[in-house]
C-alpha positions in Angstrom: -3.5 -11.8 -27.7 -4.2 -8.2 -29.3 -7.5 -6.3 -28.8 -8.6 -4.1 -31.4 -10.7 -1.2 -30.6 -12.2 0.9 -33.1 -14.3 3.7 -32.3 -15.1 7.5 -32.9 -13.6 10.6 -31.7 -16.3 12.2 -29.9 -20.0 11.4 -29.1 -22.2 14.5 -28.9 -22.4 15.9 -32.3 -26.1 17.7 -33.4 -26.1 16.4 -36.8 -25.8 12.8 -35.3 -29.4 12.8 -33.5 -32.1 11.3 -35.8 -29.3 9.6 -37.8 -27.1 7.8 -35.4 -29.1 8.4 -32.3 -32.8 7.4 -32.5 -34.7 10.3 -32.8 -36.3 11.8 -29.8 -33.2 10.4 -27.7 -32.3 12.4 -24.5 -28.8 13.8 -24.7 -27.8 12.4 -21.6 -28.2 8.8 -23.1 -26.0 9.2 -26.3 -23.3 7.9 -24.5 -24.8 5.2 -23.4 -25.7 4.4 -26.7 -23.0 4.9 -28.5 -20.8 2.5 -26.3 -23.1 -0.2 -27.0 -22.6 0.4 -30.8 -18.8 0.9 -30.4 -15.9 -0.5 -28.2 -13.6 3.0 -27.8 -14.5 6.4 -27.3 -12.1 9.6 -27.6 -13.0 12.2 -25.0 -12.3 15.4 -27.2 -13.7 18.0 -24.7 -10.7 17.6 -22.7 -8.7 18.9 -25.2 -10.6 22.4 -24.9 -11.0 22.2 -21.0 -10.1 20.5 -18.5 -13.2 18.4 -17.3 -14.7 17.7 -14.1 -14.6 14.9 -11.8 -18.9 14.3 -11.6 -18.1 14.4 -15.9 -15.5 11.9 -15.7 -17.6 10.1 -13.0 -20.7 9.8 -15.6 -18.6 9.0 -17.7 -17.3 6.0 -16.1 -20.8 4.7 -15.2 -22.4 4.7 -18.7 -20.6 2.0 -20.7 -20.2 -1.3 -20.5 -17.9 -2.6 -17.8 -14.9 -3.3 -21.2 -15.3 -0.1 -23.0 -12.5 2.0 -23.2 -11.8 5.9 -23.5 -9.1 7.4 -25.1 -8.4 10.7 -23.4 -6.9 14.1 -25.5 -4.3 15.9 -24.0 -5.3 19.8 -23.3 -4.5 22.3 -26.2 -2.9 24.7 -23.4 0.3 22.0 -23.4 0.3 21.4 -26.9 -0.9 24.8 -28.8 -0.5 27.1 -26.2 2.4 25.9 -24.0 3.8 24.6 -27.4 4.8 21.5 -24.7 7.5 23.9 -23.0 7.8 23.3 -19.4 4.6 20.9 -19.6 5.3 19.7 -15.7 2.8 22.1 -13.9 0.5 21.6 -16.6 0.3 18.2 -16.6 0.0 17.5 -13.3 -3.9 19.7 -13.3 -5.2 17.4 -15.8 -4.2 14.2 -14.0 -5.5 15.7 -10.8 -8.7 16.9 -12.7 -10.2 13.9 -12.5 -9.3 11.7 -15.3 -8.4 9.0 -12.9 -11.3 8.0 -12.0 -12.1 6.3 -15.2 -10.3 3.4 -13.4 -10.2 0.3 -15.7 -11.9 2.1 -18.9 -8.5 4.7 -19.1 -7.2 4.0 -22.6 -4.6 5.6 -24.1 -3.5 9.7 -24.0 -3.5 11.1 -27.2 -1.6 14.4 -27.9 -2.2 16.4 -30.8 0.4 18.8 -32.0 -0.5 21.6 -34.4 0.2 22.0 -37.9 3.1 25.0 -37.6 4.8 22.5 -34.7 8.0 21.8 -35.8 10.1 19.2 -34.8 12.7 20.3 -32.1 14.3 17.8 -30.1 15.5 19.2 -26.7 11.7 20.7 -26.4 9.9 17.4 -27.7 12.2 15.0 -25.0 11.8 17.1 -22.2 7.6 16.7 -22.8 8.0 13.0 -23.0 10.0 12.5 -20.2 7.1 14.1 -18.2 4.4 11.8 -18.9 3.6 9.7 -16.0 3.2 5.7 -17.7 1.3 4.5 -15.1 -1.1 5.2 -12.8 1.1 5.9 -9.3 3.1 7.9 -11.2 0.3 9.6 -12.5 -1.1 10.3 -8.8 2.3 11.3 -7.8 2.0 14.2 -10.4 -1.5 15.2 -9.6 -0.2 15.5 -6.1 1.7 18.8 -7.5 -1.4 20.7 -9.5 -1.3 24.0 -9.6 -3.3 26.2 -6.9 -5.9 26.7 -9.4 -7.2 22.8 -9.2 -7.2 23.5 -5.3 -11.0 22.0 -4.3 -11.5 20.2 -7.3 -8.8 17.8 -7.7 -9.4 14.6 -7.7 -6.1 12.5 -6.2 -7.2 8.8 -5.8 -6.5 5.7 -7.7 -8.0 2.2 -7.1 -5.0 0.7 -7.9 -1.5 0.8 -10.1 -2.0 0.7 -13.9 -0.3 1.1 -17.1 -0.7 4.4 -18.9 -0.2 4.8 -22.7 0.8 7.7 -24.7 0.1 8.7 -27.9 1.4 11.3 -30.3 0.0 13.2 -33.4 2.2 15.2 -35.7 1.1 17.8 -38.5 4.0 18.9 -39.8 7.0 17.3 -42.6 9.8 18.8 -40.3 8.9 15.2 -37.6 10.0 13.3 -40.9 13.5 12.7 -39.1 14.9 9.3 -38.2 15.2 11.3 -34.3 12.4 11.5 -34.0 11.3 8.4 -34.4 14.2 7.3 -32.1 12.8 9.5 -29.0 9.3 8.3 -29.6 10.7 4.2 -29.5 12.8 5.8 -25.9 10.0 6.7 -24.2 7.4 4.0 -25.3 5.0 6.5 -27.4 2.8 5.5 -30.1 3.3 7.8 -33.1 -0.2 8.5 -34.7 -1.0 7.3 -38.4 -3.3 10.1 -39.6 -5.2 9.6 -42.4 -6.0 13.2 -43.0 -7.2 13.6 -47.0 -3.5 14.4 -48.2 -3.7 17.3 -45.9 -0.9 16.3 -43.4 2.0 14.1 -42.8 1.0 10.3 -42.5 3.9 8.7 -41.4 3.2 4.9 -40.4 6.2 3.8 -38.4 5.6 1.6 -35.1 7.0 3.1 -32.1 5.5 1.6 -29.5 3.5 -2.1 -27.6 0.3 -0.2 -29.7 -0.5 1.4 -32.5 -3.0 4.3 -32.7 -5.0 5.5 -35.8 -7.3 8.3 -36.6 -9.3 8.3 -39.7 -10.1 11.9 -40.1 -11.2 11.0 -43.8 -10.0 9.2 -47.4 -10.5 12.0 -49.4 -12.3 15.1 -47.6 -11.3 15.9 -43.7 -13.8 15.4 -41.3 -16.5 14.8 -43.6 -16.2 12.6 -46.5 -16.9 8.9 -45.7 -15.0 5.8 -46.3 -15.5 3.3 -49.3 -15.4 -0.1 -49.3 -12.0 0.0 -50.8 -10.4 2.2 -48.4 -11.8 0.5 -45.6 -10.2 -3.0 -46.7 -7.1 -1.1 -47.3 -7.1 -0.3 -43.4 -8.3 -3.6 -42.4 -5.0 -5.5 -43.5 -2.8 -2.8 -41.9 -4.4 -2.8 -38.3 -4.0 -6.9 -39.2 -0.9 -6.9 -39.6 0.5 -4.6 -37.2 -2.3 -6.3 -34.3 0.1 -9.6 -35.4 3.1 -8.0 -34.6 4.1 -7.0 -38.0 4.6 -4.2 -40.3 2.8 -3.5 -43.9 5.5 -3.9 -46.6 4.5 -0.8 -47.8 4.6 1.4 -44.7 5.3 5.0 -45.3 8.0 5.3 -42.8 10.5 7.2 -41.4 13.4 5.7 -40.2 14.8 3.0 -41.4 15.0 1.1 -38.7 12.4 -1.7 -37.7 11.1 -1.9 -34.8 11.4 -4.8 -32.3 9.0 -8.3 -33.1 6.3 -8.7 -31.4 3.6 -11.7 -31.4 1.5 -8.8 -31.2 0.1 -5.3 -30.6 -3.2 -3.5 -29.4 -4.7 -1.4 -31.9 -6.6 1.8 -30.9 -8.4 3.2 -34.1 -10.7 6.4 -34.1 -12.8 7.8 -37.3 -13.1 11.7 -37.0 -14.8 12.1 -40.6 -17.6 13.1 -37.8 -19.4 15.9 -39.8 -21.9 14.3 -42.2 -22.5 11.4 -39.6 -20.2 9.2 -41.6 -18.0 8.1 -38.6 -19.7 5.5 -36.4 -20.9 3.3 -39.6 -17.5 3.5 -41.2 -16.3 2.1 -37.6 -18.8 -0.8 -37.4 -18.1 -1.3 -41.0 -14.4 -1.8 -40.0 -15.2 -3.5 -37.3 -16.8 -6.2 -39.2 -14.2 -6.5 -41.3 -12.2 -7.3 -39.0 -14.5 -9.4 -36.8 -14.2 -7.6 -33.9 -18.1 -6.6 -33.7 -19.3 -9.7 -31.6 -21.7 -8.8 -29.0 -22.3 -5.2 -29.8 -25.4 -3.8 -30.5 -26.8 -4.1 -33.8 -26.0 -0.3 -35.9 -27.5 0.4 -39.4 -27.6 3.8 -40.7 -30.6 4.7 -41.9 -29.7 6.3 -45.4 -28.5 3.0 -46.1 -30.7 0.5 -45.2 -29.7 -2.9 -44.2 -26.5 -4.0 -45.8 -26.6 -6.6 -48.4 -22.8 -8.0 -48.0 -22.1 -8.0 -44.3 -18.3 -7.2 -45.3 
């Protein structure tokens, strides 16, 4: 059977406290909070930094025992490095700790900018390097850089899948290759709703799907309406049911393999004016996948009066 997780991108935002979080709520808490409101949680500070094993170890102890992270690949391998020669790099953030999230390591998301351009040789050497599961993984941190020496973090409790998923901001990735490289190596292609602003190609790649709602009609800020979000609950439907939407804005031509089903990873990142988690639980319920969470109304809103 398919899970569906839907979540937010990111947990420790200012304008969130007093609206989300309860006011007077320590900082150290929001995460526990927020996990009992939502099921998935992209780490976004790793894509700044790499983190530290006592954060990822914090991390690990605050949810509930079947919450899951999603984890952002560092900007050094995608904006910096450009993902040339991502080896060395790749092997200090799986030796900086990110293992030991154990059971709760979701999906690795790995956002491209917007002047990346599609180029093949470059884009199937970085795929080729990511580890898909967790011995492989290991096996990589193993080769971390001098730098990590004294902080790296090289255990695993035992052999897991890893999932990988892939985020494009530019028209050039709107080649049938590229979809063909992505299906090769088992990577999830994002579907971005970004306001118009970027490419938001729907095609299914991998065992998964992965969405980010970054916002219908403003990015990052403007929240969902009740329109929009039923739009997006009969596309995570019927892609968690192994299909595609007949309308899918796709690539290639090609469809993918059927499937009885797929797991759904979905993030909002309209994060700004605190519209994210409620669009979330909003989806959430339309979907009925909000059993046994803890009860979320925003307080601008009051208490809903349709529970849909």
């Amino acid at each position: 059977m398919a899970h569906l997780r839907i979540g937010i991108s990111g947990w420790r935002y200012e304008p969130w406290r007093k609206v989300f979080y309860p006011a007077g709520m320590a900082q150290a808490r929001e995460l526990d909070f927020a996990s009992r409101a939502l099921p998935t949680i992209e780490i976004n500070g790793s894509f700044y930094s790499l983190q530290r094993l006592e954060s990822y170890r914090a991390w690990y102890d605050a949810p509930p025992e079947d919450f899951i992270f999603s984890h952002k690949g560092n900007r050094f391998i995608t904006h910096m490095r450009r993902l040339r020669d991502p080896a060395p790099s790749l092997s200090n953030v799986f030796a900086s700790g990110v293992l030991a999230l154990r059971e709760k390591l979701g999906p690795f998301l790995w956002q491209l900018p917007p002047n990346f351009q599609f180029d093949a040789e470059v884009l199937e050497a970085f795929l080729g390097a990511l580890p898909h599961d967790t011995e492989a993984a290991l096996e990589m941190a193993r080769r971390h850089e001098p730098r990590m020496a004294g902080r790296a973090y090289l255990e695993i409790d035992e052999k897991r899948r890893l999932r990988h998923a892939l985020e494009i901001r530019h028209e050039s990735f709107g080649d049938p290759a590229f979809v063909k490289l992505l299906r090769k190596y088992k990577v999830a292609l994002v579907v971005a709703d970004t306001a118009g602003k970027w490419p938001g190609y729907e095609d299914v790649t991998a065992d998964f799907m992965y969405i980010r709602l970054h916002g219908e009609k403003e990015l990052y800020a403007g929240g969902y309406t009740d329109g929009a979000l039923d739009h997006w609950a009969r596309r995570i439907k019927t892609w968690s049911t192994g299909g595609q939407p007949d309308d899918a804005r796709l690539i290639a031509s090609a469809a993918p393999p059927r499937r009885a089903g797929r797991d759904v990873f979905c993030y909002f990142d309209n994060d700004i004016k605190v519209h994210a988690p409620f669009d979330a639980r909003r989806l959430m319920s339309r979907l009925g996948a909000d059993a046994g969470l803890a009860p979320l109304i925003d307080p601008r809103r009051g208490p809903p009066s349709d529970p849909g």
